[in-house]
Backbone as a printed PyTorch tensor [residue, N CA C, xyz], in Angstrom:
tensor([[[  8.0120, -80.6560, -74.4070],
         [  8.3190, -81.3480, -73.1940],
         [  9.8310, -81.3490, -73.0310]],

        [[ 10.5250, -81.2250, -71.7960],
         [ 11.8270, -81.2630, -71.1150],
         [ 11.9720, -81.9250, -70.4860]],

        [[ 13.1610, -82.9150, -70.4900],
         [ 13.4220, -83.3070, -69.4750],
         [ 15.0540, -82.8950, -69.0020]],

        [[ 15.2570, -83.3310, -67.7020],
         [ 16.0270, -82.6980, -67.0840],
         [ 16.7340, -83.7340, -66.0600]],

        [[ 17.9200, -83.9070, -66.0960],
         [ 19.0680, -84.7670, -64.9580],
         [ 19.1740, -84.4200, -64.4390]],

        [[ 19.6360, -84.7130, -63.0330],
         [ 19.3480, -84.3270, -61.7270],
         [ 20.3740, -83.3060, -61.7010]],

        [[ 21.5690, -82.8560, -62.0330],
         [ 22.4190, -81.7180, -62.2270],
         [ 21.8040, -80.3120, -62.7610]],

        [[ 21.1460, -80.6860, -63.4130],
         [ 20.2580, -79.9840, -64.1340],
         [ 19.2620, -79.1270, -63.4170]],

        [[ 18.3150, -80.6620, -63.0190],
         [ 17.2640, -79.9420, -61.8230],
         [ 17.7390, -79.0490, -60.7520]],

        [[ 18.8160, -79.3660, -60.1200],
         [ 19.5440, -78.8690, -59.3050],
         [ 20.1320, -77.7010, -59.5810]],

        [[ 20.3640, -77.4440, -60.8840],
         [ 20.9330, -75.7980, -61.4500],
         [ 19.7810, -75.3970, -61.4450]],

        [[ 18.4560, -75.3970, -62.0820],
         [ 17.7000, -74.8600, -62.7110],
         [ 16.7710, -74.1340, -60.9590]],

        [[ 16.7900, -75.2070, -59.6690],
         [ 16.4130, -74.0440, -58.5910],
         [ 15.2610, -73.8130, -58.8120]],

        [[ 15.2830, -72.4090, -58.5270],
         [ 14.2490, -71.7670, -58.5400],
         [ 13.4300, -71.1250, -59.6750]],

        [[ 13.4410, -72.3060, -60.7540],
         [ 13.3550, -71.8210, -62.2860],
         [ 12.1370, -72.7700, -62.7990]],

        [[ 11.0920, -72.3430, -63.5590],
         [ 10.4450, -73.9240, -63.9440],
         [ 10.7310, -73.7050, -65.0350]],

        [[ 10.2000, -74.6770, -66.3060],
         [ 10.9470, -75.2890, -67.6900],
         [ 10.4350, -73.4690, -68.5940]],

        [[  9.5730, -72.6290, -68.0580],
         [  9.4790, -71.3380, -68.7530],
         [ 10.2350, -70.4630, -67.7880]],

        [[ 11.3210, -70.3760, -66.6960],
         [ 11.4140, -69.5680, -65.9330],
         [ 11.8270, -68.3190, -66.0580]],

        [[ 12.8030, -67.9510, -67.3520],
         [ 12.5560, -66.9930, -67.7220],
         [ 12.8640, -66.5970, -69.0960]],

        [[ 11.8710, -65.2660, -69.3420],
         [ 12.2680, -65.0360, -71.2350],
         [ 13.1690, -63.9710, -71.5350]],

        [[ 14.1820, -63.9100, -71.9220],
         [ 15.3670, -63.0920, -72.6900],
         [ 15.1280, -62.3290, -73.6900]],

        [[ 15.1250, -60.9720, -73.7620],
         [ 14.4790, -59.9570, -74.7700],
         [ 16.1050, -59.4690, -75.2860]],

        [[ 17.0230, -60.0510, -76.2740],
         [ 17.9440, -59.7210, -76.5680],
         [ 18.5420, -59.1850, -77.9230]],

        [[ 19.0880, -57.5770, -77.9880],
         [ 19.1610, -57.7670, -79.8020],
         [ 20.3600, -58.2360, -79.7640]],

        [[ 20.6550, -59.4090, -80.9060],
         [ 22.0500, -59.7700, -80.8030],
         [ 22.8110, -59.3100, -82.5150]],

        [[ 23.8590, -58.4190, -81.9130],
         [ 24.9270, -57.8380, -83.1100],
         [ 24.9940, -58.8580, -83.9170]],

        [[ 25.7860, -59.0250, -85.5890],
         [ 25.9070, -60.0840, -86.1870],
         [ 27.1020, -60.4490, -86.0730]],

        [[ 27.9540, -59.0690, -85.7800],
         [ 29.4190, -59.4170, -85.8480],
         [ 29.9670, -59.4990, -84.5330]],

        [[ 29.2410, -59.9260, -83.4550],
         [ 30.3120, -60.0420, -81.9610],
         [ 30.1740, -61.5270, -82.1560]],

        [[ 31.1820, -62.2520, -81.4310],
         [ 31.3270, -63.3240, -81.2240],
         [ 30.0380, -63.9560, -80.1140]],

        [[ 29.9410, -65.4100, -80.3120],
         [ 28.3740, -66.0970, -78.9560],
         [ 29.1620, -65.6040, -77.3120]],

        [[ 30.0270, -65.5440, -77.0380],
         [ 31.0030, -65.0210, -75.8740],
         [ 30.4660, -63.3390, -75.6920]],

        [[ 30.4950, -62.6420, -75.9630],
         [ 30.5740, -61.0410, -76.0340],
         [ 29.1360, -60.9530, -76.2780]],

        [[ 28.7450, -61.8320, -76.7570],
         [ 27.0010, -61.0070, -76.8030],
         [ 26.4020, -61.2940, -75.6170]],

        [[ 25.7310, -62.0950, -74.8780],
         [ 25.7500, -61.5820, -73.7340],
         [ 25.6870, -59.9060, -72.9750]],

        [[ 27.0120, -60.3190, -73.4550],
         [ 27.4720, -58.5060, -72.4810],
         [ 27.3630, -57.5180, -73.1530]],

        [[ 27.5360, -57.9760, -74.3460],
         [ 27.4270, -55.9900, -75.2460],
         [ 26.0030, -56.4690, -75.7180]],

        [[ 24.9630, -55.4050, -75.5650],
         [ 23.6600, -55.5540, -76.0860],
         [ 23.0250, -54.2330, -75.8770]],

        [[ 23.9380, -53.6340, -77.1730],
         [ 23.7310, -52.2180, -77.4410],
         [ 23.7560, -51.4550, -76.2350]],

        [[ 24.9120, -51.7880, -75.4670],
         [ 25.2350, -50.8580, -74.5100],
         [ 24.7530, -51.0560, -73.0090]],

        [[ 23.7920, -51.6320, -73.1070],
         [ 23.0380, -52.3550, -71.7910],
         [ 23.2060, -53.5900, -71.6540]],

        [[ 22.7820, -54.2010, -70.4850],
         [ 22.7730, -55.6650, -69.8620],
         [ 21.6840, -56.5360, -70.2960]],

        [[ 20.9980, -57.7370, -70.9270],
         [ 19.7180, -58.3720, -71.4380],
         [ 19.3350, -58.1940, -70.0950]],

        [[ 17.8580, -57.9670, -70.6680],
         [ 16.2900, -57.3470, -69.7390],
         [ 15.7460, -59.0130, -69.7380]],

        [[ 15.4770, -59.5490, -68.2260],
         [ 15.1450, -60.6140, -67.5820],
         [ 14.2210, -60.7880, -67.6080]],

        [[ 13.0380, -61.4740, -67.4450],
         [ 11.5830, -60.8350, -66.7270],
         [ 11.1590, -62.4600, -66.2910]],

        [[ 10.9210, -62.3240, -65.1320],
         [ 10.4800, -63.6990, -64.2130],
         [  9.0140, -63.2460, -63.9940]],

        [[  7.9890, -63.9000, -64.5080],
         [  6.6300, -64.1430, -64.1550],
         [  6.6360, -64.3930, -62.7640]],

        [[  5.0570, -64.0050, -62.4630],
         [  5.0250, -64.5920, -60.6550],
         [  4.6070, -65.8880, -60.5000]],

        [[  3.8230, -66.4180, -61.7300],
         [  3.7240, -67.6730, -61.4060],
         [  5.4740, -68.7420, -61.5610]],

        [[  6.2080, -67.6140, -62.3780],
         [  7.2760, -68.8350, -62.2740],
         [  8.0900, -68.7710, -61.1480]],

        [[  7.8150, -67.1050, -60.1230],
         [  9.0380, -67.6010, -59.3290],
         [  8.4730, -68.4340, -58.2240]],

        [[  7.1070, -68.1540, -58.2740],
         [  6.2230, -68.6620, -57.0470],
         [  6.6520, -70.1820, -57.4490]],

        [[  6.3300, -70.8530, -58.6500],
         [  5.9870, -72.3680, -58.6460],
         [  8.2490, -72.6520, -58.8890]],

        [[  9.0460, -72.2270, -59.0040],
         [ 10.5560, -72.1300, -58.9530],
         [ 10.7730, -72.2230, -57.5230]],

        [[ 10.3780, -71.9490, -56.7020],
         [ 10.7480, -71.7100, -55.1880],
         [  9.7040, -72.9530, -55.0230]],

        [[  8.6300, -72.9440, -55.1830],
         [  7.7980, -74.5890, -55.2390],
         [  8.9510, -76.1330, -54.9260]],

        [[  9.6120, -75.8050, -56.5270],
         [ 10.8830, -76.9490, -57.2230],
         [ 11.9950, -76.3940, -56.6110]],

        [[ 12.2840, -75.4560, -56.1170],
         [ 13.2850, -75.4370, -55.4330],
         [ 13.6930, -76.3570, -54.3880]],

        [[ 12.5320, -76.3740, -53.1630],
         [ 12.3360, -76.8600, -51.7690],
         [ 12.6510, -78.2710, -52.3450]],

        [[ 11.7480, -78.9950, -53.2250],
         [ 12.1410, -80.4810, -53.8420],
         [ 13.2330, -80.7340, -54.1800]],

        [[ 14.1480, -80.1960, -54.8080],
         [ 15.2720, -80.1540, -55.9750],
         [ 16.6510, -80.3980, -54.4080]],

        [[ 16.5560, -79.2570, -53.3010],
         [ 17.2320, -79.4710, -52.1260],
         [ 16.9410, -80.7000, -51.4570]],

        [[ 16.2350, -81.7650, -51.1960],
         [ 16.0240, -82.6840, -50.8690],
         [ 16.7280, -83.4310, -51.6080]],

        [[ 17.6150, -83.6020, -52.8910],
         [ 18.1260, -85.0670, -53.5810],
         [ 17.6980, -86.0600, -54.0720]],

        [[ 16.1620, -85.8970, -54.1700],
         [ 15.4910, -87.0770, -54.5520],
         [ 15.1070, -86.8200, -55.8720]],

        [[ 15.1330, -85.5680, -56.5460],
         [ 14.4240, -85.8730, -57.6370],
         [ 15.8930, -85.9830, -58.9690]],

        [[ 15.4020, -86.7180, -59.5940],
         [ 16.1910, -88.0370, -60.5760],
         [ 15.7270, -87.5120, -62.2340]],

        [[ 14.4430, -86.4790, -62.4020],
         [ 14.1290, -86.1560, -63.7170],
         [ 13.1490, -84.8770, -63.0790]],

        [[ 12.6950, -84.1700, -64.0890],
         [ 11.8060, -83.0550, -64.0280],
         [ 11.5430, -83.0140, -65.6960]],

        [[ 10.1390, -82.9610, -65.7480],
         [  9.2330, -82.6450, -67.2010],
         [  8.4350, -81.4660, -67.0040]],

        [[  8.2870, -80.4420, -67.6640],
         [  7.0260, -79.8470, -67.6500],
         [  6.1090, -79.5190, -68.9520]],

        [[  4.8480, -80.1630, -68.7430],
         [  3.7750, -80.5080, -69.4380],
         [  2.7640, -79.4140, -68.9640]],

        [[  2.6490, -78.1410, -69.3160],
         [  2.0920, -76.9980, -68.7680],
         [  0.2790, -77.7490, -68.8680]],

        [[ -0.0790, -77.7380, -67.3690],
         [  0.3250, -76.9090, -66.6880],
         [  1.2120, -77.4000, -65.2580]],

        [[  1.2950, -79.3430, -65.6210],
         [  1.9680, -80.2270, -65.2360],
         [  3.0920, -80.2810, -64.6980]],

        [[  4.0220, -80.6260, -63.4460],
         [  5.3810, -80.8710, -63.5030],
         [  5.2330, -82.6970, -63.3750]],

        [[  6.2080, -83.1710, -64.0580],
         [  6.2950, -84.6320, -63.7420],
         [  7.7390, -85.0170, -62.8970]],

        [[  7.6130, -85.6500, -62.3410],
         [  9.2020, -85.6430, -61.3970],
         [  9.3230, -87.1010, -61.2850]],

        [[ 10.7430, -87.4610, -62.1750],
         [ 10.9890, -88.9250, -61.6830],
         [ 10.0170, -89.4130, -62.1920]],

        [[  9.5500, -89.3840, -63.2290],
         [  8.8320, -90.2890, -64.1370],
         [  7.2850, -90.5610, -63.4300]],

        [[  7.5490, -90.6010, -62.5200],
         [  6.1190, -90.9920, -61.9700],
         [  5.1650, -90.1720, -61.1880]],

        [[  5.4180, -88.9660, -61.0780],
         [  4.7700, -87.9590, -59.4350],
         [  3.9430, -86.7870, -60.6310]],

        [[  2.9670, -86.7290, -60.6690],
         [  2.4790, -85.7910, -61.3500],
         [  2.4570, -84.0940, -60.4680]],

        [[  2.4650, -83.0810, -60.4610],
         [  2.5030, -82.0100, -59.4330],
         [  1.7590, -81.1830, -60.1850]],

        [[  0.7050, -80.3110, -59.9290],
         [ -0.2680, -79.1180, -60.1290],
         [  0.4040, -78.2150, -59.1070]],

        [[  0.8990, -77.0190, -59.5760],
         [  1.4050, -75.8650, -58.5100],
         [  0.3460, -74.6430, -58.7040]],

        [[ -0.4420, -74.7400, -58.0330],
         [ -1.3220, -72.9330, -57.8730],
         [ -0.3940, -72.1340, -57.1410]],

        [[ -1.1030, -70.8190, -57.3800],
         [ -0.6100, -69.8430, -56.0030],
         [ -0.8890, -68.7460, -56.1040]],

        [[ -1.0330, -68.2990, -54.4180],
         [ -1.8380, -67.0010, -54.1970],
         [ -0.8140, -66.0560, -53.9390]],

        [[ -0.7220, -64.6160, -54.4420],
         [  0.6130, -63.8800, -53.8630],
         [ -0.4050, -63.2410, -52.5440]],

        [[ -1.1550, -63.4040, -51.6970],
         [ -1.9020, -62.8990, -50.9940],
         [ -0.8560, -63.2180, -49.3260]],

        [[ -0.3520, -61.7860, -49.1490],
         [  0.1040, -62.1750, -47.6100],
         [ -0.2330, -62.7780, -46.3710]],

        [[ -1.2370, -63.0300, -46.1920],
         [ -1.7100, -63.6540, -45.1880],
         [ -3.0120, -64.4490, -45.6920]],

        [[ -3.1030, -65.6360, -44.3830],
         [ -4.8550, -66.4670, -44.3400],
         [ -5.7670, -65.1180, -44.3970]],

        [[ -6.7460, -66.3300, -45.5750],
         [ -7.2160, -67.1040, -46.3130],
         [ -6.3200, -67.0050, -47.7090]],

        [[ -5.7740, -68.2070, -48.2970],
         [ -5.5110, -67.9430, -49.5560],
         [ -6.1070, -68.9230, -50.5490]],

        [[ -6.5770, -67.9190, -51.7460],
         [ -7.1720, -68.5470, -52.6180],
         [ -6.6370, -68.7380, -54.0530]],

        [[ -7.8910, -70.2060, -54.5190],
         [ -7.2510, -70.8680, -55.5580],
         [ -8.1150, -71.0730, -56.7930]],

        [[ -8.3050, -70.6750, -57.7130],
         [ -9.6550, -71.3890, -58.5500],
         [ -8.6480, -72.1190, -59.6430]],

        [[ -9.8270, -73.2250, -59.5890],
         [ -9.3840, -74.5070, -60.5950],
         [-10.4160, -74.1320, -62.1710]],

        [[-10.0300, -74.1540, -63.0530],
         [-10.6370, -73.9390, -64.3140],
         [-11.4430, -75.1400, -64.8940]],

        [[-12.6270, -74.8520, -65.5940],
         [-13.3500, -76.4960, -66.2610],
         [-12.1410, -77.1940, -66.8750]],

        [[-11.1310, -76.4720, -67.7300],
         [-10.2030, -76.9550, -68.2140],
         [ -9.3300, -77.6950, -67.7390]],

        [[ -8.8380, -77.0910, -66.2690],
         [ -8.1090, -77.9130, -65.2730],
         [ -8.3900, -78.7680, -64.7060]],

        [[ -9.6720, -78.9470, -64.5390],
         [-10.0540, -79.9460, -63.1850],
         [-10.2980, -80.8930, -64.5690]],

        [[-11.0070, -80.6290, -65.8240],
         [-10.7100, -82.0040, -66.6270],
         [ -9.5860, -82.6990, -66.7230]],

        [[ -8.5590, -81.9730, -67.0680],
         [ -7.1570, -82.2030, -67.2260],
         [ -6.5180, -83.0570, -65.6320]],

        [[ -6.7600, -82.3940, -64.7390],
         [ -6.3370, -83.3480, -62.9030],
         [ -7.3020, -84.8430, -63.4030]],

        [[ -8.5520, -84.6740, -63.3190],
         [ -9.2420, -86.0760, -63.6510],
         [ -9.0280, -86.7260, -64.7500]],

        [[ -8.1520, -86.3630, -65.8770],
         [ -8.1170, -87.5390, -67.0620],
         [ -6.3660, -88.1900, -66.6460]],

        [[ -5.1680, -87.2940, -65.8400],
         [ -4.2550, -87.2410, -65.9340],
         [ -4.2530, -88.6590, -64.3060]],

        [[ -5.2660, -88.4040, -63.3710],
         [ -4.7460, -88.2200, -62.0260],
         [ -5.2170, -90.0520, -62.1570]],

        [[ -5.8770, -90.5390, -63.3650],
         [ -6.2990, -91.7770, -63.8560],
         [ -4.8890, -92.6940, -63.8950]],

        [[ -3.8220, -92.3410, -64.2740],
         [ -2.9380, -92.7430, -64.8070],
         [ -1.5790, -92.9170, -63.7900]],

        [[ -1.3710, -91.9370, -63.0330],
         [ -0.2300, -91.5420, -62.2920],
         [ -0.7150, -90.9620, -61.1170]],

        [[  0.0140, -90.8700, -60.1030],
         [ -0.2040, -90.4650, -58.8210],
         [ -0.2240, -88.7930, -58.7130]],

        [[ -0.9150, -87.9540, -58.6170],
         [ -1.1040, -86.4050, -58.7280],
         [ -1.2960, -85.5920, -57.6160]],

        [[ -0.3890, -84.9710, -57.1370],
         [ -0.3960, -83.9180, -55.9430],
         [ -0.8600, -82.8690, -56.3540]],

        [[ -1.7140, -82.0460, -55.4620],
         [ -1.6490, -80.4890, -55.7760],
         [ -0.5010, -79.3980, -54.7130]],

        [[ -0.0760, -78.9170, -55.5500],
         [  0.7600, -78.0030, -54.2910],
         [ -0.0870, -76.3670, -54.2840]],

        [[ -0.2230, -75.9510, -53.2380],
         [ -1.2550, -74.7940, -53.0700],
         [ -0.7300, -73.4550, -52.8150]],

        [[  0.6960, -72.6970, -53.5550],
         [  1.5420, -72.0050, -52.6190],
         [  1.0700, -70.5540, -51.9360]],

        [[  0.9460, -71.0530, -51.0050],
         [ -0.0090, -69.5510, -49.5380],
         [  1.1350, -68.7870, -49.5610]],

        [[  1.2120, -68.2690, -50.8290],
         [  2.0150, -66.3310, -50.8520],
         [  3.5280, -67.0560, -50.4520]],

        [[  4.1350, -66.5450, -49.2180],
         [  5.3820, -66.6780, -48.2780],
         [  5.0310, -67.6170, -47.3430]],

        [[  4.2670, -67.5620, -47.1070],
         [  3.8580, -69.0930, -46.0530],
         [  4.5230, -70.2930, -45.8090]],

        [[  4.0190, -70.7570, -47.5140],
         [  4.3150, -71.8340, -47.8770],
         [  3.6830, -72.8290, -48.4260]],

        [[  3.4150, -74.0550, -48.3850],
         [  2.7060, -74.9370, -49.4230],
         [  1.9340, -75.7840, -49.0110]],

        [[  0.8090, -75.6740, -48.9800],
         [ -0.5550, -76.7230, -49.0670],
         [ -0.8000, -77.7050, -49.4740]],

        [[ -0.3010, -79.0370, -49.0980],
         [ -0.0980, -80.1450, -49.9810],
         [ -1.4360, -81.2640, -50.1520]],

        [[ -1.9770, -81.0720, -50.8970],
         [ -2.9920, -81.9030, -51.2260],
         [ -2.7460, -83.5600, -52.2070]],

        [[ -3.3250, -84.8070, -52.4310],
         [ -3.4740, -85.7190, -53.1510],
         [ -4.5430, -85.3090, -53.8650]],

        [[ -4.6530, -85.9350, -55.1460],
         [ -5.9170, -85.6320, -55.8030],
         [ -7.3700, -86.5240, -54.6950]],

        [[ -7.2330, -86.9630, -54.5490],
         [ -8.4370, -87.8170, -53.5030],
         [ -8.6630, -86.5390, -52.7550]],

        [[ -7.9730, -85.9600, -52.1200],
         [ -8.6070, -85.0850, -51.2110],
         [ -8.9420, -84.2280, -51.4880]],

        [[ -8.3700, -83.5190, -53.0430],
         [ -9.0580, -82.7130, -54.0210],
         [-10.6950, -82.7620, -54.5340]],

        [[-10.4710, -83.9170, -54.8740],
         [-11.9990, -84.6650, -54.8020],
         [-13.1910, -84.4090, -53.9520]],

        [[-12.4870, -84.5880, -53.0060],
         [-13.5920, -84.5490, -51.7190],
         [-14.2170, -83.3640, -51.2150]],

        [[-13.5610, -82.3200, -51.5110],
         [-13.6130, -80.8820, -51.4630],
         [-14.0540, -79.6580, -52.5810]],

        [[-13.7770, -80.4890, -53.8670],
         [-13.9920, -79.4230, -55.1860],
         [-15.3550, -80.2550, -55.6770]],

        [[-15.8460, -81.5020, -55.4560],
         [-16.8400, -82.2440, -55.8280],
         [-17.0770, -82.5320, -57.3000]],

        [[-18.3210, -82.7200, -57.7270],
         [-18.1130, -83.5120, -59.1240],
         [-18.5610, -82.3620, -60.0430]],

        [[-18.6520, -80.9840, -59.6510],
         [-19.6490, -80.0230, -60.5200],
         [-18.3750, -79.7650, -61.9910]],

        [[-19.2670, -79.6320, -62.9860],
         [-18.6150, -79.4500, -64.1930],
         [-18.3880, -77.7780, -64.1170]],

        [[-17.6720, -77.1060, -63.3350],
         [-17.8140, -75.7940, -63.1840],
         [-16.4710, -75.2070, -62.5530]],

        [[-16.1760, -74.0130, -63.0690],
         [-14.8960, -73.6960, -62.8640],
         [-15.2950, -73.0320, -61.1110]],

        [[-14.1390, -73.5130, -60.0640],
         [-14.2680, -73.5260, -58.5800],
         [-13.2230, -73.0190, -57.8590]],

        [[-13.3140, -72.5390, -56.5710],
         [-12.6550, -72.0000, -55.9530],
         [-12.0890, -72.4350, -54.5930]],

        [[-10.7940, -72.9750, -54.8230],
         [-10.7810, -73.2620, -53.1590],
         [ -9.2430, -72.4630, -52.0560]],

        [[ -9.5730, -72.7620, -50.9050],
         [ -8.8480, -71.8770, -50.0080],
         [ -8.0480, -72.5040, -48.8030]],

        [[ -7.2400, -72.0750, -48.2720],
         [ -5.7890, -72.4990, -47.6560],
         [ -6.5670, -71.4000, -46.7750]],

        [[ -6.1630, -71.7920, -44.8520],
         [ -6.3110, -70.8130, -43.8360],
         [ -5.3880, -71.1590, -42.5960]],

        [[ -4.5380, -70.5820, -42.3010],
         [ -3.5650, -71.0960, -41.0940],
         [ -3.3550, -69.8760, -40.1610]],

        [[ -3.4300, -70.3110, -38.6820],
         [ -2.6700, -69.7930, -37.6940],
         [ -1.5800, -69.8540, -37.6550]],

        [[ -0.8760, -68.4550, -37.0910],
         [  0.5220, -68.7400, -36.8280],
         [  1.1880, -69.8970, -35.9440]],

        [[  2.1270, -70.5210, -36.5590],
         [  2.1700, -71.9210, -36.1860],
         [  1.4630, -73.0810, -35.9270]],

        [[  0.7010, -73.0970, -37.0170],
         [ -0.0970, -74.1890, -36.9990],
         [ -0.3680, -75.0930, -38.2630]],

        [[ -1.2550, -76.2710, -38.4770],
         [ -1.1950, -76.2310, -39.8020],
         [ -2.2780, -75.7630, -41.2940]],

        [[ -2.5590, -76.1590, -41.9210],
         [ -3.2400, -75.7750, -43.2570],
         [ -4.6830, -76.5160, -43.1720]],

        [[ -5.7690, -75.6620, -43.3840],
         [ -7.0010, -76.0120, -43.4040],
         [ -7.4330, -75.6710, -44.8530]],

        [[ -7.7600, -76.7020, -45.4070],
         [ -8.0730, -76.6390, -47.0500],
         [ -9.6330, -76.3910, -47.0320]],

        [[-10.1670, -76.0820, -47.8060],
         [-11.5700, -76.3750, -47.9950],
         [-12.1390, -75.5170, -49.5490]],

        [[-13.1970, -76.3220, -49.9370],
         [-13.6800, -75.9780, -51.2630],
         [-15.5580, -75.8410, -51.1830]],

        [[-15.9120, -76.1070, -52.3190],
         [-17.3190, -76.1060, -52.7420],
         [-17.9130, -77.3010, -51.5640]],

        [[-17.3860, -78.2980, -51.9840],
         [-18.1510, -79.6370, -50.9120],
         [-17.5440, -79.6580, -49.3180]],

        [[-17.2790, -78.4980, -49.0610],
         [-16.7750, -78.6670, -47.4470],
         [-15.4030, -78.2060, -47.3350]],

        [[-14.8640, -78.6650, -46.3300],
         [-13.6220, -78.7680, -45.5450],
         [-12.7550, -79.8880, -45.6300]],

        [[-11.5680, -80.0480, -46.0660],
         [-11.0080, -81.5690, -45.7940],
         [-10.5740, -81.5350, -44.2030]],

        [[-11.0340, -83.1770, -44.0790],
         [-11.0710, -83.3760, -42.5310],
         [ -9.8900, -83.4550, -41.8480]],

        [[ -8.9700, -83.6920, -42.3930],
         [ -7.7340, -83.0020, -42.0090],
         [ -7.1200, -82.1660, -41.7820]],

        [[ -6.0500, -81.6400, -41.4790],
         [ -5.3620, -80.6510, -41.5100],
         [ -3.9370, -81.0880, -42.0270]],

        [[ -3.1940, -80.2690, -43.0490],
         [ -1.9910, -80.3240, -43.3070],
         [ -0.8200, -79.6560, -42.8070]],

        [[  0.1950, -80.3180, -42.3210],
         [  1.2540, -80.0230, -42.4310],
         [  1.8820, -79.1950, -42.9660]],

        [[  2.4900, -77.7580, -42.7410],
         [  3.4430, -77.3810, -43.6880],
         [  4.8780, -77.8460, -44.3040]],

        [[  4.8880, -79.0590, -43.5940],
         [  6.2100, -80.0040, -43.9320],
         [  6.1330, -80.7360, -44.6410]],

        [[  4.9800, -81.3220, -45.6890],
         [  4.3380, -82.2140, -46.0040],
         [  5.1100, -82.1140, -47.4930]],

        [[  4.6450, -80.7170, -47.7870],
         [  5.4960, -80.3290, -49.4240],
         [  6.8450, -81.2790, -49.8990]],

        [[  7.5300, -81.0650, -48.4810],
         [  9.0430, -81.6560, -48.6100],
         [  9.3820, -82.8600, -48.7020]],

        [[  8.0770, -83.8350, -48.4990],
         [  8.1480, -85.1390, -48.3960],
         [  7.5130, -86.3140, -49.2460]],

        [[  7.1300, -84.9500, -50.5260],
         [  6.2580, -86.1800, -51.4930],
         [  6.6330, -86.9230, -52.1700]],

        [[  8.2060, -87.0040, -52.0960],
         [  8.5380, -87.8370, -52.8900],
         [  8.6720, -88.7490, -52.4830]],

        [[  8.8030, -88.8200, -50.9140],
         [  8.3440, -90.1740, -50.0940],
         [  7.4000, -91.2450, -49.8170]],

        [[  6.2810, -90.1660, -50.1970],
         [  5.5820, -90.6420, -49.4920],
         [  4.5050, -91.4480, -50.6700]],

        [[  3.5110, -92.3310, -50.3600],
         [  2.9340, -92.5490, -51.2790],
         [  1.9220, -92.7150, -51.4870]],

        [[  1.3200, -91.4000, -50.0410],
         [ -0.1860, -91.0430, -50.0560],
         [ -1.0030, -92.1310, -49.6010]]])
């Protein structure tokens, strides 16, 4: 577990607590300054997962707002400010419909966690943008089956987010502005 000061959060962007892994041989005799840069002649090889840049650009959008005060990540968890639990999926799928499956593992883990603390899901639709769900409305839509499930994000251009799972449709519609405001808000 990490935690992180808001300077911190604020460097780290578009990064989550794995954002990226460093494949580096390091000489014995260069100085911690020079390694870096000399690494047998080449530059260190980066490699950003898609789930990290997808769910990094997630914490990004938050991190620009000023509100967040801490960041933890408890894979597959972000905790923000001690109290906001966050689940980030995401589809790299360019356009509506985008889909999501929740694992037996996960949806145990949302229901033993979502007991305790307040738990958003964020849903990220490719380039779109983000699907902001409460666990309640998760609920209402993925239902009580002990079974790993699938649910889906569908939007018109300019319009907002139609969620729906195994037990239906949520009767709402979301906002794509909604993402930006959870730390406000308190569901």
């Amino acid at each position: 577990m990490r935690s992180l000061s808001k300077t911190a959060a604020a460097q780290m962007c578009a990064q989550s607590q794995t954002a990226y892994s460093i494949r580096v041989s390091w000489a014995s005799t260069e100085s911690p300054v020079s390694r870096s840069r000399k690494v047998t002649g080449s530059e260190p090889i980066m490699t950003i997962r898609k789930q990290e840049f997808y769910e990094g650009a997630a914490l990004h959008q938050l991190v620009r707002g000023g509100k967040i005060t801490s960041l933890k990540y408890e894979p597959p968890l972000f905790t923000i400010n001690n109290e906001l639990l966050v689940c980030l999926k995401y589809s790299t799928r360019g356009r509506s419909p985008w889909g999501f499956t929740f694992t037996v593992d996960e949806r145990r883990l949302l229901r033993t966690r979502a007991k305790n603390r307040r738990l958003v899901i964020g849903l990220i639709c490719g380039e779109d943008g983000i699907a902001t769900i409460n666990y309640e409305d998760y609920r209402a839509i993925a239902g009580r089956k002990r079974s790993a499930i699938h649910i889906a994000c569908y939007r018109k251009h300019g319009k907002y987010y139609g969620v729906f799972g195994p037990d239906g449709e949520l009767a709402r519609k979301i906002a794509p502005s909604l993402w930006q405001r959870i730390l406000g808000e308190s569901d």
